[in-house]
N, C-alpha and C positions, 0 to 999 in steps of 0.2 A: 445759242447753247454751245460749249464748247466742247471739241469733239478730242476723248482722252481712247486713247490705247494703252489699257492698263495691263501689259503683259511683258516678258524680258523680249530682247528685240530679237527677229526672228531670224534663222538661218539664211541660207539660200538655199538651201537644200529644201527646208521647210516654204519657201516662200513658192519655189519652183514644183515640188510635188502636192502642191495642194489643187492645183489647178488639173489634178487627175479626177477628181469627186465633182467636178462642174461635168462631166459628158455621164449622159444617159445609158451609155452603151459602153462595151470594152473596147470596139473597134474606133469609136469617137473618139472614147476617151485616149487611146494611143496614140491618134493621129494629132489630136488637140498635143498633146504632151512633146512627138517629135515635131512640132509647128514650134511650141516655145522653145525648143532646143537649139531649131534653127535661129530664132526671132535671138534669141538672146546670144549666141555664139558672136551672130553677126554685130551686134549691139557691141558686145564686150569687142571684139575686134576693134572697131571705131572707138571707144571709150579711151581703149589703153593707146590708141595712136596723139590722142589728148595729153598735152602736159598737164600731170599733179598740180596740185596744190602744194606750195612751198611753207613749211611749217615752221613757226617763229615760236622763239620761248622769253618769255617775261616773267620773273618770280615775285609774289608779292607775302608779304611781311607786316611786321606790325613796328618795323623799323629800315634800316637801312644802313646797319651799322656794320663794320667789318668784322666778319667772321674768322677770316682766314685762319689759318692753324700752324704756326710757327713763322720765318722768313725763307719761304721758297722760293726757288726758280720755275722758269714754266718752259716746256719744250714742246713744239708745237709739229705735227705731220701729219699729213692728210687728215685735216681736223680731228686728230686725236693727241690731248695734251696733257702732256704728264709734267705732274709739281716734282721737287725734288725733295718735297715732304709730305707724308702723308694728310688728307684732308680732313679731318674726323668731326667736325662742329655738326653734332644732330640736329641742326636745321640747314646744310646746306644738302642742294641735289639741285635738278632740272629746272631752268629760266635764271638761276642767281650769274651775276655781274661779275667776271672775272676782268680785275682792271691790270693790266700792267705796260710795263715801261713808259709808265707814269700817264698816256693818255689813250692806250686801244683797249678795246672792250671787246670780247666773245661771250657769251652766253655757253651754259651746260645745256647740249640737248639730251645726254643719255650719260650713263656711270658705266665703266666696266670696274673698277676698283675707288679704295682713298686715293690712292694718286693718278692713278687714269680714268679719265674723264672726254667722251668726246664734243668738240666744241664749233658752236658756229655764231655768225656775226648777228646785227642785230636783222638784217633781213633773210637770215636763213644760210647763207651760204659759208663753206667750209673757210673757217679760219685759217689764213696764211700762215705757213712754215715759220716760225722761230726757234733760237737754239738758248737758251740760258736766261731768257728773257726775267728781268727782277718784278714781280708781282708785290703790285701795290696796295691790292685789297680784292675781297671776294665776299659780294654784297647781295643782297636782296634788288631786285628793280624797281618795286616801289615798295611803302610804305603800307598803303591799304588797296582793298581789291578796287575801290572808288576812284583810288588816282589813278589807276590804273584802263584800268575801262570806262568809268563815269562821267557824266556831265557831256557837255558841250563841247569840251575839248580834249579828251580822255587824255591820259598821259601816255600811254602805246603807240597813241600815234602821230607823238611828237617827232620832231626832226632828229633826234637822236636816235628813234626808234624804228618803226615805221612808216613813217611819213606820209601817214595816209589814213582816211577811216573809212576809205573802201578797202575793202578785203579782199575784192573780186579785180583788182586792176593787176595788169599780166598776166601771169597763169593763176593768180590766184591764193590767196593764204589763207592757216590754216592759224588762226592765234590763239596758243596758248596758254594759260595761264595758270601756273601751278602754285598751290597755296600753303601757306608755312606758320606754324604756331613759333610766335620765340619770348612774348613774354607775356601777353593774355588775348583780351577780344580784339577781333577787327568792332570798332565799335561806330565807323561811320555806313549812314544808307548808304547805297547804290544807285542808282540809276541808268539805265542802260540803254541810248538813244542813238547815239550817233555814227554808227556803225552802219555799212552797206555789207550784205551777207548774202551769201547764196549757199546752192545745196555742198557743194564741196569744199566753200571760202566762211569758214565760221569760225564763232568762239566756244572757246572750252575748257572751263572752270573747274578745276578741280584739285582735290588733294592728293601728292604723290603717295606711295605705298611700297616700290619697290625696294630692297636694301640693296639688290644687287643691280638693277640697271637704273635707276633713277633719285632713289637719297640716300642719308647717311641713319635715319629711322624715320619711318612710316609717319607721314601726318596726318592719319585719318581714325576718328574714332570707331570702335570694333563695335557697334553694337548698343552701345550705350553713350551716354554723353557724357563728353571727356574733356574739362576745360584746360588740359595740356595738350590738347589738338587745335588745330584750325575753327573757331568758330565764328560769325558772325554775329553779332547779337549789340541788337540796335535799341535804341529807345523811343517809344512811342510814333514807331513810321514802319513804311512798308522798309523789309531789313534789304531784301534782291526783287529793285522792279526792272522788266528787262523789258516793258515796254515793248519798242518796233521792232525790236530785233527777232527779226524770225529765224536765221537758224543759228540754235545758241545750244550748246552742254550743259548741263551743271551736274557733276558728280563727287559725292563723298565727302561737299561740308555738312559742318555744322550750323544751324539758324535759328534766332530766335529774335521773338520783341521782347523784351525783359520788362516793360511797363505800359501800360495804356489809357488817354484818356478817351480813346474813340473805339471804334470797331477800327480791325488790322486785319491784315494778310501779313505772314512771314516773305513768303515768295509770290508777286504775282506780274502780272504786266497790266497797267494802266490805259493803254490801248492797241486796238485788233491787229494784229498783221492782215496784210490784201489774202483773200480766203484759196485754200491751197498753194498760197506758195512761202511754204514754213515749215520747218521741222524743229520743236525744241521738244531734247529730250531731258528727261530730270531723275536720275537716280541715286541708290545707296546715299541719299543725303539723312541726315537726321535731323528733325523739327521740334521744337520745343516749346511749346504753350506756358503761360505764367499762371494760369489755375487760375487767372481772374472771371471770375463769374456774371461780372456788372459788364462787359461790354463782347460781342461776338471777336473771337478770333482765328482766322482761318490759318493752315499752312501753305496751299495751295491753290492759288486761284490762278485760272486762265481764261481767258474773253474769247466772245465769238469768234469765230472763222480760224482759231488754231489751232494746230492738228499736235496734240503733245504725247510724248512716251514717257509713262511714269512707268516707275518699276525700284522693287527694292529698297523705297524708304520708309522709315521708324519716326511715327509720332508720338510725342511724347509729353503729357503731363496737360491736355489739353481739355477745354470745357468748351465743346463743338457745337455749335449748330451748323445744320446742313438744312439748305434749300433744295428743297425738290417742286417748281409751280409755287402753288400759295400755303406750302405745307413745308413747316420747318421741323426739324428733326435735331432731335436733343440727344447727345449720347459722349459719353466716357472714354477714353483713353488709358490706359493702364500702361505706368510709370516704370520701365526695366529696372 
């Protein structure tokens, strides 16, 4: 049985004052409270003497074609690079390819404006100083979220990229992968196996939102389902199976199976991560069922032994049975 924490994720604040209501007494309960104060001080001490996790951005797309916005130059300072033209294409922001002097590449990890932008390489680190450099194009890194993460040999972590599908080798990464509507469905599955992940070295899928630190407009639908947003939507298969990957993100796409000949899951994993050592959280996504009636279909399924945080997502248009033992439950969805 899979063990779900369906709540938004919790403070520290809240995490550390709850352990006041475990002691019987005031005088316990005090002593219990400055014991964790110590216990964790010292903890956090040791933690931050730890090197981070180094965070990589890879942008995926339903293409890879050149954005750019006029014929700029690119000047490049303590990885912060300014074009000599304003950037305005509303699907670029955080992970897309900036190519120039015809073969270096930096990635966007963050926006402070259209023409500043700061940038790093494909393994995280600050892009080296250039002055007038001729930009040759400013792309998406992959095409769908599949080449990107998927299969056997993901594309992130080709030798271009990553060059690696442990996450955890040196101090550790942190891969992200922000996602971009630019002319309709990501329409291929998923599959998500081949990744080595730990609690600080994971992936995380999602749609950006910021206009002022991360795109040029929001890829994420508000609410309702919005086929000029980022969405998934696969045919007749599981749309996001993430498999072994225990610690994974998914926040703020869109999913769906658009037709079925069998019973589906939108989102599930096809097998258990080793029990406690996993965290996949799943939020502000939106789900979308086909109203087909002739065959069961789930949004969310996850298997024994993982520990998941859902929270804040929107089902939508779905003809549910739910399993509880050998008692199936039939119930409605109502369509925003």
């Amino acid at each position: 049985m899979p063990i779900f924490i369906v709540r938004p994720k919790p403070t520290l604040t809240s995490q550390f004052f709850r352990h006041r209501h475990l002691a019987s007494s005031r005088r316990f309960g005090a002593y219990a409270v400055a014991l964790l104060a110590v216990v964790w001080l010292v903890g956090f001490g040791q933690a931050s003497k730890a090197e981070a996790a180094t965070n990589v951005y890879y942008s995926v797309g339903q293409n890879t074609s050149n954005h750019m916005t006029g014929t700029p130059t690119l000047t490049i300072s303590g990885g912060v690079g300014t074009f000599s033209v304003a950037q305005t294409a509303t699907n670029m922001g955080v992970g897309d390819a900036i190519t120039f002097n015809t073969s270096t590449v930096c990635y966007i990890s963050a926006k402070q404006s259209t023409t500043t932008w700061n940038l790093v390489t494909a393994l995280g680190a600050s892009c080296a100083d250039v002055t007038g450099a001729t930009v040759n194009s400013i792309t998406h890194a992959f095409s769908s979220l599949s080449a990107a993460v998927g299969g056997a040999s993901p594309g992130a972590s080709g030798s271009s990229f990553l060059n690696t599908k442990n996450l955890t080798t040196s101090s550790g990464y942190v891969l992200n992968i922000p996602c971009y509507y630019d002319t309709g469905s990501d329409t291929t599955a998923v599959l998500i196996s081949a990744w080595t992940t730990a609690t600080t070295s994971f992936i995380n899928i999602y749609t950006p939102t910021s206009t002022v630190a991360q795109v040029n407009q929001s890829q994420r639908a508000s609410g309702a389902w919005n086929s000029t947003k980022y969405n998934l939507s696969v045919t007749d298969a599981t749309a996001l199976d993430i498999n072994l990957t225990a610690y994974i993100r998914i926040d703020g796409l869109q999913m769906q199976v658009t037709s079925q000949t069998a019973a589906r899951t939108i989102l599930g994993s096809s097998s258990s991560p080793s029990a406690g050592n996993n965290d996949i959280r799943i939020s502000d996504n939106i789900f979308a069922g086909n109203g087909n009636a002739s065959f069961t279909e789930g949004a969310i399924s996850m298997p024994t032994n993982s520990i998941s945080r859902i929270w804040n997502n929107i089902l939508l248009y779905f003809y549910l049975f739910w399993k509880q033992g050998d008692v199936f439950r039939r119930f409605y969805s109502i369509p925003i």
